[in-house]
N, C-alpha and C positions, 0 to 999 in steps of 0.2 A: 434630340429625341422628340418625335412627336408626341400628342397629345394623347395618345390612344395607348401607347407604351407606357409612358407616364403611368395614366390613368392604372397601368395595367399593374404597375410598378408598385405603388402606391397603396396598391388593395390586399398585395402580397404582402409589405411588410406590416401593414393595422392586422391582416387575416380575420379580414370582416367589410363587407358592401357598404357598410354605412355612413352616412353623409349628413352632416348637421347644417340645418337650418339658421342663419342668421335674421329671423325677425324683430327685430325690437319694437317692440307694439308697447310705447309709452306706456300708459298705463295698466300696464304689465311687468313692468319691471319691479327685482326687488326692492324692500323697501330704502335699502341703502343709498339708492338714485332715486329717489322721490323728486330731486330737483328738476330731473329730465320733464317729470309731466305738469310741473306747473307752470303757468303762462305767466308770471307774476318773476320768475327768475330771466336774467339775460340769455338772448336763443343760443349763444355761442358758451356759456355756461350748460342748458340742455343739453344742446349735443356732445358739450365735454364728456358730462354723465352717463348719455348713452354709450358712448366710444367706450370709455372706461370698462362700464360693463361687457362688452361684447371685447374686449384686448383680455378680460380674465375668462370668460368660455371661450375663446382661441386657448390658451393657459391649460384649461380643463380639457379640451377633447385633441390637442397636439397629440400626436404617438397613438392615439386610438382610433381613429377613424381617419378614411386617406382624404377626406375634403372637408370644406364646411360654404356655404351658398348663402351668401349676405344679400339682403332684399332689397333693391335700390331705393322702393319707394316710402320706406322707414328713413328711411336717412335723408331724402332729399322734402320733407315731412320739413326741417328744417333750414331750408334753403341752402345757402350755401357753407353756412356751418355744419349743416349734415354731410356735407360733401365732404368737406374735410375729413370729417370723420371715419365715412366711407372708405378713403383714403389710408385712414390711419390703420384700418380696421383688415380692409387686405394685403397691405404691406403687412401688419404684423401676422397675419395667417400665412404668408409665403413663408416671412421669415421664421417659422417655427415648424416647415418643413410638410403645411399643408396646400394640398389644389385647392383653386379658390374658383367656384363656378359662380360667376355674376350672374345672380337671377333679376337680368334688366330686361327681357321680351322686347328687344328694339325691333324695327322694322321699316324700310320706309325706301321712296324711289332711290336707284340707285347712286348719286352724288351722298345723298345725305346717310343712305347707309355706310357709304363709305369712310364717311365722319363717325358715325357709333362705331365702326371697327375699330378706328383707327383709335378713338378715346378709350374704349375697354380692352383691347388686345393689341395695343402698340406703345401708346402712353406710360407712361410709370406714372404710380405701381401696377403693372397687367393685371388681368385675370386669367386664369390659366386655361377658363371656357367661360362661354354666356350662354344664357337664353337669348332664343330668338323665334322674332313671328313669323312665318313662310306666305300670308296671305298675297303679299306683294308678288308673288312669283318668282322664276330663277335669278329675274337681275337685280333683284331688290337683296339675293342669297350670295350671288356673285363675289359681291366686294367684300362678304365675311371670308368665304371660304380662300378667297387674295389672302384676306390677313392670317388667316390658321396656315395656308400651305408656306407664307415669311417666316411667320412666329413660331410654329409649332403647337397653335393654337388650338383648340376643342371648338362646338356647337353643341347647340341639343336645342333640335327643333320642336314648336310644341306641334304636338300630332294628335293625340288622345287626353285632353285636359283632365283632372283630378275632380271638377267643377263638378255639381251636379246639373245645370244650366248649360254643361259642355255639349251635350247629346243633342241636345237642338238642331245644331248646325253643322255638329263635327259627324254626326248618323246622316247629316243629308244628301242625299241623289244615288245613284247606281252606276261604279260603287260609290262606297259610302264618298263623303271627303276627308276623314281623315286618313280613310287607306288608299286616295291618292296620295296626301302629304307622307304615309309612312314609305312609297315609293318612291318620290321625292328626296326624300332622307337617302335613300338606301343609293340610288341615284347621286345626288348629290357626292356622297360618300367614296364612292369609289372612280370620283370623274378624275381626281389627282392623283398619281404615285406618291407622291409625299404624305397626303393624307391617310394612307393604309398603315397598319404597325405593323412591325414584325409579329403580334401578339395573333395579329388573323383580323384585326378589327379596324374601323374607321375613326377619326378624331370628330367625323359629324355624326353627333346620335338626335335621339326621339325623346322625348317630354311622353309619357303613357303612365296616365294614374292608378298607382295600387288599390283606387279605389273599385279598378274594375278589372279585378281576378278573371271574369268569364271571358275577358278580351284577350288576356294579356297572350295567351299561346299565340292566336293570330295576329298579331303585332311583331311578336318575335318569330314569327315565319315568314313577315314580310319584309323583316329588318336583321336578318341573319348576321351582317357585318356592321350594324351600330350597337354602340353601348346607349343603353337603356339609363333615363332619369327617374324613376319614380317615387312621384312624391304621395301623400298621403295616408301615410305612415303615422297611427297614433292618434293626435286630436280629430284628424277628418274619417278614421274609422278602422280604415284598413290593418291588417296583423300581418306577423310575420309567414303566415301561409299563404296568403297572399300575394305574396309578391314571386312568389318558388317559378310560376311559369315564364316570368320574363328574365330568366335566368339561361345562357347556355354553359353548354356541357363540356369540357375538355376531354382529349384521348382515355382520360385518366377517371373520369367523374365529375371530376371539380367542378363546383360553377363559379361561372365569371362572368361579364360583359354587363354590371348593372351595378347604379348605385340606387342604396334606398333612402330617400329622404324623410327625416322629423325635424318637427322646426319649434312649436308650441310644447309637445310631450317632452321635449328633454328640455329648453332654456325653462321652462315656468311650470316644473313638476312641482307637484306640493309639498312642503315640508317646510320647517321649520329654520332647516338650512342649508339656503337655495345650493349653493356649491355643493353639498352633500347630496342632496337633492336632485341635483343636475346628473352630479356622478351615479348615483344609483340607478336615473332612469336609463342611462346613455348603456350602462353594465347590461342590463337587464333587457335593451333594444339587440345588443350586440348577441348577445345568449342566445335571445330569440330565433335570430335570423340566422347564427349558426344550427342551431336547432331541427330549423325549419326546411333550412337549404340540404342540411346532411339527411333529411328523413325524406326526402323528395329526391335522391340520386337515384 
């Protein structure tokens, strides 16, 4: 099955979009892994710590939500024992019956992107989609989509950053460039048979941040057969109304074709006890989005 079925699969049985953020921002963490952020413990002791923590919110949002999106660059913070961890960290999300989207933004001539496919979507343990950068152009995109059409693999192109700094460059020329790259996408997506689901959708989607509600319709009218990333959900501002427009419609009403991503609001919600803590915000994001999505049919 591919990625996009999957994807599709996945959303039905949590019966909810939502997608948890794996950032581990050391000195962030609760205090139970205090070891993680001091420089004074051994680095392969830190990373145990972090792993640790991020193997029980895999624990915590398992059977709730269909993914979770571990951040490369926390983990490799700690060189090669972050790796590991890394490691540790999407093996044990597979095995607990979650999609794990690698948020690594790889990118690069085509030889060497052929290496980043082959290390996040061929290697054990996979990831079951990545980020990736499109600036390189199609042949730099070429050897991902190799590995999704073997694998059964996902993308999600960045298109519309989350950033507020995004606008600069992704607003520049006529048209814009990021609604070259969301036709790119859309392009991309449908150059394979393999790549389509039976669902109506593509396994290559768009990166388009909740932060920017007044885009989001024109993005999803440029991208009609990719599933939507969107992050920015929570600490970066955006609500669950938000995100309603990059949502399509089934025969039925339903929407489908988007995950929404939190990453800060639900691992580092406040309280007294963080797992309690975690679970209430992750409840409370879920409600929302149900909420939000059913009052926008």
């Amino acid at each position: 099955m591919n990625y996009a079925d999957r994807l599709a699969a996945a959303v039905r049985r949590c019966g909810n979009p939502a997608l948890v953020g794996l950032d581990p921002h050391l000195d962030r963490l609760p205090a139970e892994f205090a070891e993680a952020r001091d420089p004074a413990v051994p680095r392969a002791r830190r990373a145990q710590r972090m792993g640790d923590f991020l193997e029980e919110v895999v624990g915590l949002v398992a059977g709730r939500v269909a993914a979770v999106k571990p951040q490369s660059a926390f983990f490799e913070v700690l060189g090669h024992h972050g790796v590991e961890q890394w490691e540790r960290v999407v093996a044990a999300a597979r095995a607990a019956g979650l999609l794990v989207v690698g948020d690594v933004k790889r990118s690069d001539i085509a030889s060497t992107a052929r290496a980043y496919a082959r290390a996040f979507l061929e290697e054990e343990p996979r990831c079951d989609a990545i980020t990736v950068n499109p600036l390189l152009g199609d042949d730099s995109i070429e050897p991902f989509l190799e590995a999704c059409t073997a694998r059964g693999a996902g993308l999600y192109v960045l298109v519309r950053t989350s950033n507020p700094g995004g606008a600069g460059i992704q607003h520049h020329g006529d048209p814009p460039l990021a609604d070259v790259l969301a036709r790119s996408v859309e392009r991309w997506g449908m150059s394979r048979p393999e790549l389509v689901g039976e669902c109506g959708l593509s396994s290559v989607g768009a990166v388009v941040g909740a932060t920017h509600r007044d885009e989001l319709a024109h993005f999803r009218e440029l991208l009609p057969h990719a599933p939507l990333l969107l992050p920015g959900y929570g600490a970066q501002g955006a609500g669950a109304e938000d995100v309603v427009p990059g949502f399509l419609r089934d025969a039925e009403g339903r929407p489908h074709g988007a995950l929404v991503n939190a990453s800060r609001s639900i691992l580092f919600a406040p309280g007294d006890n963080w797992r309690a803590a975690l679970s209430a915000a992750l409840d409370e994001m879920i409600a929302s989005l149900r909420s939000a999505l059913d009052a926008g049919a």
